[in-house]
MDTraj code that builds the backbone (N, CA, C; nanometers):
import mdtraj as md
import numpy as np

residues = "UNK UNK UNK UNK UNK UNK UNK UNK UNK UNK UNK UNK UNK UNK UNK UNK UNK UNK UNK UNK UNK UNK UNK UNK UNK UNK UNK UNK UNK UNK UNK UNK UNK UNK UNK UNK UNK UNK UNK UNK UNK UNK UNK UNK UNK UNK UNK UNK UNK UNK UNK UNK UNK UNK UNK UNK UNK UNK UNK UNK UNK UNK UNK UNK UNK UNK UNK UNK UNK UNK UNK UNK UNK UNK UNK UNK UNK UNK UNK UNK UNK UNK UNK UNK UNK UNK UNK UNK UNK UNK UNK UNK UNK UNK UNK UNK UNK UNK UNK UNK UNK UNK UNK UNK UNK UNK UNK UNK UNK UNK UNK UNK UNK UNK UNK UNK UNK UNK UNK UNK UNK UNK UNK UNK UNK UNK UNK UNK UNK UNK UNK UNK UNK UNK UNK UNK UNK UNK UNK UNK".split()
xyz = np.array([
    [-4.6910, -0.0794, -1.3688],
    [-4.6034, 0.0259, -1.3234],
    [-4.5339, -0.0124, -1.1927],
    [-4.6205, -0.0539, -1.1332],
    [-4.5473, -0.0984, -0.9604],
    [-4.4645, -0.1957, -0.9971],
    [-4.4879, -0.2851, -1.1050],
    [-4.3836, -0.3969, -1.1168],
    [-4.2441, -0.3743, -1.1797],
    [-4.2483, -0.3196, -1.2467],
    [-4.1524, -0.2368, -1.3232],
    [-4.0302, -0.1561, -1.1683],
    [-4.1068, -0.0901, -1.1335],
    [-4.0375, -0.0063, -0.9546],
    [-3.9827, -0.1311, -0.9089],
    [-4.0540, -0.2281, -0.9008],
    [-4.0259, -0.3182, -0.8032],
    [-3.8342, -0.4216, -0.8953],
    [-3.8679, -0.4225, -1.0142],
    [-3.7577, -0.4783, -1.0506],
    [-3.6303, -0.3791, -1.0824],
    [-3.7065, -0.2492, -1.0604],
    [-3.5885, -0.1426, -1.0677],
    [-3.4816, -0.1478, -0.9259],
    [-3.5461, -0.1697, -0.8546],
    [-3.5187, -0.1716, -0.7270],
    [-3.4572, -0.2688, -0.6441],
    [-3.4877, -0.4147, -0.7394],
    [-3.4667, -0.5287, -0.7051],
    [-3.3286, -0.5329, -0.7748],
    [-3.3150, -0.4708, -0.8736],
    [-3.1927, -0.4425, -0.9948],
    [-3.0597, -0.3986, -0.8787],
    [-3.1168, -0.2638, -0.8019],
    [-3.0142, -0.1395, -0.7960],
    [-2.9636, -0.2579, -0.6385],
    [-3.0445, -0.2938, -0.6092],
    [-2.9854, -0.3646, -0.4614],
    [-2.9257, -0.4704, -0.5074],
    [-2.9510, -0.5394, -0.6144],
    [-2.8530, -0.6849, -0.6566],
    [-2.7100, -0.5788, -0.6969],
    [-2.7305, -0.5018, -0.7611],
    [-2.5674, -0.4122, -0.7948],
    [-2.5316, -0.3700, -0.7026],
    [-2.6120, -0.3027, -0.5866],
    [-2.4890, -0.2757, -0.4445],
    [-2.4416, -0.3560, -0.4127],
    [-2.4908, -0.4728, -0.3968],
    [-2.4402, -0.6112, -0.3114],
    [-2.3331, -0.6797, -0.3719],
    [-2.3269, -0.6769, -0.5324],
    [-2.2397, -0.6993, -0.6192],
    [-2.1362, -0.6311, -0.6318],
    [-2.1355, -0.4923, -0.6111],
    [-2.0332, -0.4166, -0.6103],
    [-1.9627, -0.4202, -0.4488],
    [-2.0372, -0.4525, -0.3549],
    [-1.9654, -0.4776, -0.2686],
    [-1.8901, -0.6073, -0.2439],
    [-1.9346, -0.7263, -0.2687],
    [-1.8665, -0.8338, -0.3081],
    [-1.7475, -0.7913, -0.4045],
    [-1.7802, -0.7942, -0.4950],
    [-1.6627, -0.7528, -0.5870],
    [-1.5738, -0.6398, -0.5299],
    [-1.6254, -0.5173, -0.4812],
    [-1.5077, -0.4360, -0.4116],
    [-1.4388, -0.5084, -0.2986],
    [-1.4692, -0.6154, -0.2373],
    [-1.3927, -0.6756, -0.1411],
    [-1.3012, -0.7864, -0.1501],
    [-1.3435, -0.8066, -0.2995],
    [-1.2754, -0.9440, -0.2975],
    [-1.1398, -0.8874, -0.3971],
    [-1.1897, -0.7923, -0.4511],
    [-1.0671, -0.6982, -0.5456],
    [-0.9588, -0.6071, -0.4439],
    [-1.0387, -0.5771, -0.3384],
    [-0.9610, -0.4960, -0.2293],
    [-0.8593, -0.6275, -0.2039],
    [-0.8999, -0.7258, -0.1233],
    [-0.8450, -0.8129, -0.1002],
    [-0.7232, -0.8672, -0.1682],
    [-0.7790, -0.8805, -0.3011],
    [-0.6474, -0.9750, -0.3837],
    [-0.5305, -0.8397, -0.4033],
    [-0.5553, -0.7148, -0.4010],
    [-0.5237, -0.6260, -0.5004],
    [-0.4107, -0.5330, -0.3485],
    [-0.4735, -0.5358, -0.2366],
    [-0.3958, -0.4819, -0.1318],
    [-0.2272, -0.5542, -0.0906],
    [-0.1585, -0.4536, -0.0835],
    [-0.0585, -0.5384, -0.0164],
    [-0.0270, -0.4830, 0.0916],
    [-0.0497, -0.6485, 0.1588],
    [-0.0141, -0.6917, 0.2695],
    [-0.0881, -0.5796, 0.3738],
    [-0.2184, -0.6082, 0.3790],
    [-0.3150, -0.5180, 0.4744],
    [-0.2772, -0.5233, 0.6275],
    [-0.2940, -0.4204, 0.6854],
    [-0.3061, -0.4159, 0.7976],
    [-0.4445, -0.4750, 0.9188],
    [-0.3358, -0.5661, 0.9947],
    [-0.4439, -0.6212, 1.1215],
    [-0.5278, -0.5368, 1.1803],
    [-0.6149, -0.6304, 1.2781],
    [-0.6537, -0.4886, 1.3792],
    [-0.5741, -0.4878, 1.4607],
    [-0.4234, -0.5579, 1.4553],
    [-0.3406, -0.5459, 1.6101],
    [-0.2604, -0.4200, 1.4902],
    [-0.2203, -0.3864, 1.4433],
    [-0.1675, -0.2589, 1.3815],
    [-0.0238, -0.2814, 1.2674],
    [0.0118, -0.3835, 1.2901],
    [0.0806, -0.4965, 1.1458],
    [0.0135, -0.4836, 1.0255],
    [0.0968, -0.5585, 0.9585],
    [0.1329, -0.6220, 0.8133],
    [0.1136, -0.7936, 0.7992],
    [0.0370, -0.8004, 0.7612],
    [0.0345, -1.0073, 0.7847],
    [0.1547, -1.0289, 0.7681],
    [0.2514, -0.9438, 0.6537],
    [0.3650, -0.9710, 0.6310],
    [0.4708, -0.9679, 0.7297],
    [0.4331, -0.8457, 0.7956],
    [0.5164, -0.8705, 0.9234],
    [0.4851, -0.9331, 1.0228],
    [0.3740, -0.9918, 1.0380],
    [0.3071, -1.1143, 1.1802],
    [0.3937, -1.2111, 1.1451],
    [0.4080, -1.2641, 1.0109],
    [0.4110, -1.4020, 0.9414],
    [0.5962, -1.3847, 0.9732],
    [0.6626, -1.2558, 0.9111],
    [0.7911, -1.2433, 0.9957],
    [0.8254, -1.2809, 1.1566],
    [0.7681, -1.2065, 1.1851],
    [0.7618, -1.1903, 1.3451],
    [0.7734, -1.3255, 1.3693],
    [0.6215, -1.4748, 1.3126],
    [0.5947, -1.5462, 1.4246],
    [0.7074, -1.6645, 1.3859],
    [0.7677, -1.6563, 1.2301],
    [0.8396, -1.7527, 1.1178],
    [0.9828, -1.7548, 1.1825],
    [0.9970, -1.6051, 1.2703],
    [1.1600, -1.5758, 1.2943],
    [1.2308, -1.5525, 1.2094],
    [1.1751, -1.5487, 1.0957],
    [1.2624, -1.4787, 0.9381],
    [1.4253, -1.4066, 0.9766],
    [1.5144, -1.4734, 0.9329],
    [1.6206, -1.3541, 0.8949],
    [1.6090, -1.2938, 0.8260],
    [1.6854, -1.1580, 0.8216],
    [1.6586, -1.0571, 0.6995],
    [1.7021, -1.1189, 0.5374],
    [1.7718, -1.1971, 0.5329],
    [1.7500, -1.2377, 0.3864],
    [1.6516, -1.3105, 0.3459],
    [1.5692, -1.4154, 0.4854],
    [1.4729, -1.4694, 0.4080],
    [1.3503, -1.4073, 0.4059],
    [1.3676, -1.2761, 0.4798],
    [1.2910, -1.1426, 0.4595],
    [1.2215, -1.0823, 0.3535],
    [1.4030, -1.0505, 0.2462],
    [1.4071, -1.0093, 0.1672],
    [1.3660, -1.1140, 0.0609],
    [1.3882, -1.2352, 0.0618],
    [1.3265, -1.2992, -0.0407],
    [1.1654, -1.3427, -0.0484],
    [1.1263, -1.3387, 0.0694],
    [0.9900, -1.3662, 0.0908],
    [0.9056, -1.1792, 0.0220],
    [0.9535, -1.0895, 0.0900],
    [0.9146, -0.9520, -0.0020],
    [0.8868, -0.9589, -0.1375],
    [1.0253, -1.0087, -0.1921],
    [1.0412, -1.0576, -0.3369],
    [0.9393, -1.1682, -0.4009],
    [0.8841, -1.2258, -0.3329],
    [0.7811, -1.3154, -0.3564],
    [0.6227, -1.2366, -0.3896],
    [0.6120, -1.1594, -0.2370],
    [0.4977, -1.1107, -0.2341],
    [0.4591, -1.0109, -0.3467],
    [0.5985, -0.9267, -0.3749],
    [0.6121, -0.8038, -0.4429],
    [0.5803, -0.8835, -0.5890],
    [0.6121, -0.9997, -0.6719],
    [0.5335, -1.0278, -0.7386],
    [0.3987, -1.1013, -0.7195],
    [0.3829, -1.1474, -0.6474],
    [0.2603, -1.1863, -0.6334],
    [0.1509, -1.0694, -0.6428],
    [0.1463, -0.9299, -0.6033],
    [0.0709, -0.8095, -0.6331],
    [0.0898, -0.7885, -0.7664],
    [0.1972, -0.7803, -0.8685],
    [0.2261, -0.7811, -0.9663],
    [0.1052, -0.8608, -1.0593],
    [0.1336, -0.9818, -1.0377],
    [0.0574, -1.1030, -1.0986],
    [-0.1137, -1.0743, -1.0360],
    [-0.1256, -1.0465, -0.9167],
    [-0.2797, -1.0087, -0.8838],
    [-0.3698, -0.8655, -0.9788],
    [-0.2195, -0.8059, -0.9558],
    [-0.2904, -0.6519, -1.0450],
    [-0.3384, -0.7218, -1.1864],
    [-0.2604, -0.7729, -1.2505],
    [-0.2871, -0.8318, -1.3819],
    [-0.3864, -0.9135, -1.3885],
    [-0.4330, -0.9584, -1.2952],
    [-0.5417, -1.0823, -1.2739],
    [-0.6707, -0.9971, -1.3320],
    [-0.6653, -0.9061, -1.2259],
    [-0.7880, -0.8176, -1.2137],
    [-0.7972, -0.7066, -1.3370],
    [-0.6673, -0.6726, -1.3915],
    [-0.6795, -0.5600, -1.4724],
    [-0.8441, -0.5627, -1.5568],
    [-0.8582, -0.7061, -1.6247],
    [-0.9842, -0.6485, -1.7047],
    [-1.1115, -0.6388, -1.6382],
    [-1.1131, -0.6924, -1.5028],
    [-1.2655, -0.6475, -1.3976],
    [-1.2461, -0.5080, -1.3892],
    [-1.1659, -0.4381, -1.4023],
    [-1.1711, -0.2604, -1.3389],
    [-1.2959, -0.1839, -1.4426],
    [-1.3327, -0.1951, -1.5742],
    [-1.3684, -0.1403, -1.6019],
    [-1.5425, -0.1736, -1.5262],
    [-1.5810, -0.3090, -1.4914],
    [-1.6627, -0.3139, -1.3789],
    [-1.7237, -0.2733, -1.2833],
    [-1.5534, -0.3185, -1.2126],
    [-1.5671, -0.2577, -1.0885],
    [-1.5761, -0.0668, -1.0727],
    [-1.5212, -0.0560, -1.1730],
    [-1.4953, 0.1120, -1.1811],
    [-1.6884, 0.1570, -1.1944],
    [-1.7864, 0.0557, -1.2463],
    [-1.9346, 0.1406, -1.2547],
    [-1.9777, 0.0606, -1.1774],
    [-1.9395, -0.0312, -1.1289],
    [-2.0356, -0.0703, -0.9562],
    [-2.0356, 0.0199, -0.8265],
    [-1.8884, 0.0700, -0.8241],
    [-1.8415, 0.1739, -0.7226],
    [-1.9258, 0.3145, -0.7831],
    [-1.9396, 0.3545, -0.9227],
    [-2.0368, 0.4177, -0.9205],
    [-2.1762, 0.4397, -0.8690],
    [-2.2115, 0.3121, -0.9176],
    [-2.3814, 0.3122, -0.8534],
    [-2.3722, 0.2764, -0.6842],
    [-2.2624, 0.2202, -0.6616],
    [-2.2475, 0.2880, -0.4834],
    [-2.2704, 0.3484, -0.4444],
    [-2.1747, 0.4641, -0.4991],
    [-2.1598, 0.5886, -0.4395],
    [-2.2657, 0.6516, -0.4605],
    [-2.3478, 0.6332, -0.5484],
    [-2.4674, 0.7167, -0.5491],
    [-2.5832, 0.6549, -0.4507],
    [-2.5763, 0.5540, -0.4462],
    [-2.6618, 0.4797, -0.3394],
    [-2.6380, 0.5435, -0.1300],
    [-2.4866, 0.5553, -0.1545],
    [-2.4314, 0.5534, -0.0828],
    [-2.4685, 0.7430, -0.0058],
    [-2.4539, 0.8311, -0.1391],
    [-2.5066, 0.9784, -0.1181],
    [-2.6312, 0.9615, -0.0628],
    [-2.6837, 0.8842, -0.1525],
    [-2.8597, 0.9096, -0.1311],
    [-2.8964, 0.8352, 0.0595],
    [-2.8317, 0.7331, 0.1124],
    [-2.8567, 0.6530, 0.2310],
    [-2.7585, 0.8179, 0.3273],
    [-2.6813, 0.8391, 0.2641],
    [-2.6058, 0.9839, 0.4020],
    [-2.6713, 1.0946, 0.3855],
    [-2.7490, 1.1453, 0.2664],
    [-2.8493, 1.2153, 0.3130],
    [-2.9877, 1.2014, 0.3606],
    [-3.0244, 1.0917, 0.3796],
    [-3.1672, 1.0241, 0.4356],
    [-3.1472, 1.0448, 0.5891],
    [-2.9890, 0.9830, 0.6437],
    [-2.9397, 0.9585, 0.7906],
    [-2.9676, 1.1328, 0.8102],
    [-2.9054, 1.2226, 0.7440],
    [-2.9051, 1.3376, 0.7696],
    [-3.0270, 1.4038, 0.7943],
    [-3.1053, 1.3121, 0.7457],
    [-3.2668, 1.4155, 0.7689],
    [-3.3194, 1.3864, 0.9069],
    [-3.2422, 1.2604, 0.9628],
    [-3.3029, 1.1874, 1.0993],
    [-3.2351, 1.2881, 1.1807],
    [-3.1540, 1.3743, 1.2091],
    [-2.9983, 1.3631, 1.3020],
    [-3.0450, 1.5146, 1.3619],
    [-3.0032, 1.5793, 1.4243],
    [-3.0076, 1.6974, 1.4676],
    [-2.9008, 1.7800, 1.4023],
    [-2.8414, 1.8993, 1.3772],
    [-2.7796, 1.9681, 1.3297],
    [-2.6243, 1.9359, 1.3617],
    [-2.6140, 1.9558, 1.4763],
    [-2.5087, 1.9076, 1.5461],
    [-2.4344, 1.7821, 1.4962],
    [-2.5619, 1.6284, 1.5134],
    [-2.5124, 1.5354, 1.4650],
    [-2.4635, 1.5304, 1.3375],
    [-2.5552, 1.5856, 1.2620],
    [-2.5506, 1.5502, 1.0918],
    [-2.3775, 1.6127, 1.0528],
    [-2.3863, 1.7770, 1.1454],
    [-2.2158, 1.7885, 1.0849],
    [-2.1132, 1.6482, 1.1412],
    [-2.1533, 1.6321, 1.2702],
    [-2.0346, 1.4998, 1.2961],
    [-2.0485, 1.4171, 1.2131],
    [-2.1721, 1.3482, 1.1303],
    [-2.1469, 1.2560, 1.0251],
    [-2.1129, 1.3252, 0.9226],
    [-2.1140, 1.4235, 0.8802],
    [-1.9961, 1.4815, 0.7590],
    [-1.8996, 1.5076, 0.7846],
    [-1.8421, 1.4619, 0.9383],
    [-1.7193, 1.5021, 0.9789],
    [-1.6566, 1.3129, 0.9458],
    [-1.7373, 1.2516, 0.9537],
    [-1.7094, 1.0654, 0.9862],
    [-1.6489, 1.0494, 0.8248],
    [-1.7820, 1.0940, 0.7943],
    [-1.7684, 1.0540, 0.6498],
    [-1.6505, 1.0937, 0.5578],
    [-1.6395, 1.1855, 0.5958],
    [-1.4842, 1.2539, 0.5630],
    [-1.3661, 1.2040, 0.5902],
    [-1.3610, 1.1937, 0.6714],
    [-1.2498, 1.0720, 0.7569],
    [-1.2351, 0.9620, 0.7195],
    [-1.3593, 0.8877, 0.6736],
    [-1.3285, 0.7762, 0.6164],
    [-1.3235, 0.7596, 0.4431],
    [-1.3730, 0.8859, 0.3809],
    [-1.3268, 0.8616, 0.2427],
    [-1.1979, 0.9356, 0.2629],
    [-1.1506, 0.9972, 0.3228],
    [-0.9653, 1.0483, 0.3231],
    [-0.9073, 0.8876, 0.3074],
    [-0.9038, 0.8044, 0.4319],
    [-0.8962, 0.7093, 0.4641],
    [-0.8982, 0.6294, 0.3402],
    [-0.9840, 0.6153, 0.2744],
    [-1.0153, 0.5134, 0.1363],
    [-0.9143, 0.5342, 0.0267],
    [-0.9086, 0.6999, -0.0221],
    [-0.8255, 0.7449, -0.0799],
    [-0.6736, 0.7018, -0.0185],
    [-0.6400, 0.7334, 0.0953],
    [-0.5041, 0.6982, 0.0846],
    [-0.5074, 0.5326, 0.0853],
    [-0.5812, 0.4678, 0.1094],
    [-0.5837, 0.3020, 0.0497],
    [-0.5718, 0.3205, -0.0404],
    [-0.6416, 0.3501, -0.1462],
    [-0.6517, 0.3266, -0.2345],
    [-0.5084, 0.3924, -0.3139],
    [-0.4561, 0.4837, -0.3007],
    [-0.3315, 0.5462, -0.3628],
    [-0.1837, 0.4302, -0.3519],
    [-0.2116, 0.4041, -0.2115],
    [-0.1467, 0.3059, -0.1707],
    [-0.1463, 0.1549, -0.3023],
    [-0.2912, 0.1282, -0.2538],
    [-0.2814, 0.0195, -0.3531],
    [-0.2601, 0.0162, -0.4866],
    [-0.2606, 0.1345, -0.5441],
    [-0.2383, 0.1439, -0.6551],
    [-0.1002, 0.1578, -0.7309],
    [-0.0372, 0.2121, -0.6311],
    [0.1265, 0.2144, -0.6494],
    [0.1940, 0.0812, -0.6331],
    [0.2750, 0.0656, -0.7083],
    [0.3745, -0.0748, -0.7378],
    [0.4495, -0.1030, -0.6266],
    [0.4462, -0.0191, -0.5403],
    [0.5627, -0.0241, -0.4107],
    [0.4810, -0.0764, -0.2957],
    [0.5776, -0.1946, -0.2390],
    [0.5085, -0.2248, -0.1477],
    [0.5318, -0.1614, -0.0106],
    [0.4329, -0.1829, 0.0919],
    [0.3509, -0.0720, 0.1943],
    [0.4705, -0.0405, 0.2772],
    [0.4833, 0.0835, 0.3555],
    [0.6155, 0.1342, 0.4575],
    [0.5881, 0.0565, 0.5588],
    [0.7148, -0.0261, 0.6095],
    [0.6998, -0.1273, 0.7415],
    [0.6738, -0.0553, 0.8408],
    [0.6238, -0.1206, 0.9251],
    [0.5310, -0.1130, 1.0605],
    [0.6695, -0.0184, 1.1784],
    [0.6430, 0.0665, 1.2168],
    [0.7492, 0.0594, 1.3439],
    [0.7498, -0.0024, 1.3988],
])
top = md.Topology()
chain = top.add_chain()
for i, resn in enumerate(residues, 1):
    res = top.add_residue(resn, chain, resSeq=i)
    for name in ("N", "CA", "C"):
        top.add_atom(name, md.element.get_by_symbol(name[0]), res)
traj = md.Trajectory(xyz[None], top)
């Protein structure tokens, strides 16, 4: 019986770790043109540092804009995957924010349902983002 727990367990942590690999490396190929921590677009650093004129702007866009094209397609048949790894995440993920919640004082625990909130808003509009064919609104 204990051994059985023990490979259940050994199971559910090889699939978080997997689903996080895989959610990062799919985020990765699948994002366009992510934002730095200086508050850019690689696309626009790579402008910025290249001195791009606006036509070779526009043709370099034209590049990238298929290159997401050709990435979405890469990945299309991992989604059904990735779509039940992010499952057993998120449930991993409930179960670890209500554990934190049992440590926290009242006070705290609402600020981490205040965090947590913030950052799945946050995910969602990534993710809406990435999912749309249009590439991202330039940087002011």
């Amino acid at each position: 019986m204990q051994r059985s727990k023990s490979y259940a367990l050994m199971f559910l942590i090889l699939a978080f770790v997997a689903g996080i690999a895989v959610g990062v490396t799919a985020d990765r190929a699948l994002s366009p043109d992510r934002h730095d921590r200086r508050g850019g677009s690689g696309l626009d650093r790579m402008s910025k540092e290249l001195s791009l004129s606006a036509t070779q702007r526009a043709q370099v866009d034209s590049i990238m804009t298929r290159r997401r094209a050709q990435m979405k397609e890469l990945f299309k048949p991992l989604h059904p995957q990735i779509d039940s790894l992010q499952k057993i995440a998120a449930t991993i993920s409930d179960s670890t924010h209500e554990q934190i919640k049992r440590v926290l004082t009242p006070e705290q625990g609402k600020k981490l349902d205040e965090m947590r909130e913030r950052g799945r808003r946050a995910a969602a509009e990534n993710k809406s983002h990435r999912d749309s064919d249009k590439p991202p609104p330039p940087n002011p």
